[in-house]
C-alpha positions in Angstrom: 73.1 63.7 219.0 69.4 63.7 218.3 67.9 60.6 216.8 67.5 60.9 212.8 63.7 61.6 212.2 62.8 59.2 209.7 60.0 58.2 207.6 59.3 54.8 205.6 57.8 55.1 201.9 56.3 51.8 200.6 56.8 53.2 196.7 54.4 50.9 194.7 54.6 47.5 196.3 51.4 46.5 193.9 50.2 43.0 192.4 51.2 44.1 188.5 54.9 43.9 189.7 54.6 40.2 190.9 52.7 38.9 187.8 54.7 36.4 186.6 53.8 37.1 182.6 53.5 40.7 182.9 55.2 43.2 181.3 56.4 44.9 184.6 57.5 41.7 186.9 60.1 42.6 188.9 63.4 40.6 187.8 66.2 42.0 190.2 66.6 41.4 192.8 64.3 38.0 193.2 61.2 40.1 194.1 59.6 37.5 196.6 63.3 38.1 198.4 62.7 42.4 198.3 59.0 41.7 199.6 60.2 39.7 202.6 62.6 42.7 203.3 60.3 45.4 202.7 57.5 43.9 205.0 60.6 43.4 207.8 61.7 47.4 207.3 57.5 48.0 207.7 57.3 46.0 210.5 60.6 47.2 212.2 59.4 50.6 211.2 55.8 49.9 213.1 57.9 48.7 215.9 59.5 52.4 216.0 56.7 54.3 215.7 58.0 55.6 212.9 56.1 57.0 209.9 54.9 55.2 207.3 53.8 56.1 203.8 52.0 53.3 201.1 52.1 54.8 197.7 50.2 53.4 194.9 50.4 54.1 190.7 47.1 54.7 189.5 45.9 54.8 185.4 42.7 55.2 184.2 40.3 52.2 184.1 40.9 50.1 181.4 44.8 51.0 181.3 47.6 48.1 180.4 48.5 48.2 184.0 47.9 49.8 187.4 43.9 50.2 185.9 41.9 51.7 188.8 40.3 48.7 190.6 42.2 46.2 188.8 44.0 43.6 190.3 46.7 44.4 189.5 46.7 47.9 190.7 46.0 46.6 194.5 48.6 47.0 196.7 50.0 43.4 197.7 48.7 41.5 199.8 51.8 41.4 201.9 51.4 45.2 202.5 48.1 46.0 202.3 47.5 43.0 205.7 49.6 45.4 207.2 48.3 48.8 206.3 46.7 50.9 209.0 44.8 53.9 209.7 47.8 55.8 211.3 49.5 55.4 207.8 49.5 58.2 205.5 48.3 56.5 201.6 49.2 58.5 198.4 48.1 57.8 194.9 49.8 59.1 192.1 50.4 59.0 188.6 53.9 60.3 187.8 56.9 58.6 188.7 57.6 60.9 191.5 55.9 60.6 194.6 56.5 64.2 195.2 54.4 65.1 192.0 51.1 66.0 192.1 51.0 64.9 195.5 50.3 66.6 199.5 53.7 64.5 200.1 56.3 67.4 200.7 53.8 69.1 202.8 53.2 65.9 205.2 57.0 65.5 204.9 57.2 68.7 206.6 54.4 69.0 209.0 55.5 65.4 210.9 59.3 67.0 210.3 60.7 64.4 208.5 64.6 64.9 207.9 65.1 61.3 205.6 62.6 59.6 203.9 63.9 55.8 203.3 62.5 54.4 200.5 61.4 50.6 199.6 59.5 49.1 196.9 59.4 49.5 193.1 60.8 50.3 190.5 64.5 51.2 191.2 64.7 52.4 187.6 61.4 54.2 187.6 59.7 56.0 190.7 62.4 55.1 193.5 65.1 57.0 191.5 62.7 60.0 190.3 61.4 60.1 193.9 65.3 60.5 195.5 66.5 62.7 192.1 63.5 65.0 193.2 64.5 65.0 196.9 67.7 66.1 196.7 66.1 70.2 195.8 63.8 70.0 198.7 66.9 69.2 201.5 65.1 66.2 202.2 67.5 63.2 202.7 66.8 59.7 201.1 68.0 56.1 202.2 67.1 53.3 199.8 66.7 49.9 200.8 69.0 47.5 197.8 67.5 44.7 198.4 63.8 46.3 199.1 63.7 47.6 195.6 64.2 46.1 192.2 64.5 46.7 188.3 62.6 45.1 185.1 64.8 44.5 181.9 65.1 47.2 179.6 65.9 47.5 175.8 65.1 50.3 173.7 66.7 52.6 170.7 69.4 53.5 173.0 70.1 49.8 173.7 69.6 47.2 176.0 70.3 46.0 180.2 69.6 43.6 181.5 67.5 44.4 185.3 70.7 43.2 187.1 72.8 45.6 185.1 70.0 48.5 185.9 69.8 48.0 189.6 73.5 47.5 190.2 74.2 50.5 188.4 71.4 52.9 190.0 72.4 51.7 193.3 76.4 53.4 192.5 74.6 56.0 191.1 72.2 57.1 193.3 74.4 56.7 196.4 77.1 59.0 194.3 75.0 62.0 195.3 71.2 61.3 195.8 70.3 58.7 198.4 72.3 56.8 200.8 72.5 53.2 199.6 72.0 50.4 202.1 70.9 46.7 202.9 68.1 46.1 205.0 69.8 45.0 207.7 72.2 47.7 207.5 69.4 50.3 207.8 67.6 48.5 210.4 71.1 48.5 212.9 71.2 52.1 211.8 67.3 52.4 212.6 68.1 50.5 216.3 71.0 53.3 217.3 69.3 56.2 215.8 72.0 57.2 213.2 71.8 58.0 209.9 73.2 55.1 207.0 76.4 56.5 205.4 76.5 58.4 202.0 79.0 58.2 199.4 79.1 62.2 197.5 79.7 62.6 194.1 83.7 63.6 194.4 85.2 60.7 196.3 82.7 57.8 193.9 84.4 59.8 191.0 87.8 59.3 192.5 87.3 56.0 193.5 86.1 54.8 190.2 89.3 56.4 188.4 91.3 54.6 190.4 89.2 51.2 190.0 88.8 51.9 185.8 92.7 52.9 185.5 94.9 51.2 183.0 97.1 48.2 184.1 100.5 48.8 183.2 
C-alpha cells in the first residue's frame, strides 16, 4: 500500500487566542496543553518531510482582533520559531482556509490526498475548513487535542467550550474528518496509514442504540 500523502495545516495558531482577557481565549481543551501538541505534530511533521501550511486570520487595522500588525494577529511565538521558508503561509479572512485562498490549488499541485488539521477554532475555521473539504475529495484528520473551542451563548442559547468541542469532535468524525489524538495520528504518521473514520450511518446507529430507552 502506498504511504498516505499528507499535509499539516497550522489553522490560526495566533497570539489573540492565548490572551488571557480576550474575547477569543481558547477555553477547551487547556490551550497551553493543544500548543504543546500542535508544535510536536509540526515537528514530527518536519521530521517527515511532510508539508506544512501556517494560516493566519487577518482584519483590517484597527479591528477588535486579528488587526493587521497587531499583536495579537502574530502567529505565536511557539509556531512562528518554527516557521520556515519551505512552508507554504496563507492569510485569509473567512473562516475557510479554502476561501479566497491559492490553497486547493497547492493542495493539488504537491498532491495532497489528507490535509490534517491543528490549531484554532474547532467551532469556527477547523470545522468550516473540513465541512468545505469534504466537495473537493480532499480528506481531513483533525488533531482533538491540537484544536479547541471558546464558550458560546447567543439567541439560540448557550455551551459551554467543553460542550462545543466534544460535540464537533462526534460530529465531524460522523462524516467530515477523521477524529484523532495526537499520538494517535503521529503512530498513524510513523506506519504510513491513514487514522480511522467513523461515516455518518454506523455514528447514527451507534448513538440509537447509546440514546435508547431503559426498560
Amino acid at each position: 500500500m502506498a504511504e498516505l500523502r499528507r499535509a499539516l495545516v497550522v489553522i490560526d495558531v495566533q497570539n489573540d487566542y492565548f490572551a488571557e482577557e480576550g474575547p477569543l481565549a481558547i477555553q477547551y481543551p487547556d490551550r497551553n496543553e493543544s500548543l504543546a501538541n500542535i508544535t510536536r505534530a509540526i515537528d514530527l511533521a518536519e521530521k517527515q518531510g511532510m508539508p506544512i501550511v501556517s494560516v493566519q486570520h487577518e482584519y483590517p487595522a484597527g479591528a477588535p482582533v486579528f488587526a493587521q500588525g497587531s499583536e495579537g494577529w502574530k502567529l505565536h511565538p511557539e509556531v512562528a520559531s518554527r516557521r520556515t521558508d519551505s512552508w507554504k503561509h496563507l492569510v485569509k479572512s473567512y473562516s475557510s482556509v479554502f476561501a479566497g485562498t491559492d490553497f486547493e490549488a497547492w493542495l493539488r499541485e504537491k498532491e495532497v490526498e489528507a490535509i490534517t488539521i491543528v490549531g484554532y477554532m474547532t467551532n469556527n475555521c477547523d470545522l468550516a475548513t473540513a465541512v468545505e473539504a469534504e466537495p473537493l475529495g480532499i480528506a481531513v484528520e483533525l488533531l482533538s487535542d491540537a484544536s479547541g473551542a471558546i464558550h458560546l451563548a447567543n439567541e439560540a442559547g448557550m455551551a459551554s467550550a467543553q460542550q462545543v468541542h466534544e460535540t464537533l469532535m462526534v460530529l465531524l468524525n460522523s462524516n467530515f474528518a477523521a477524529v484523532a489524538t495526537t499520538d494517535a495520528w503521529a503512530a498513524a504518521v510513523e506506519a504510513g496509514t491513514a487514522v480511522p473514520k467513523g461515516d455518518l450511518g454506523s455514528s447514527a446507529m451507534q448513538g440509537r442504540a447509546a440514546f435508547a430507552p431503559v426498560g
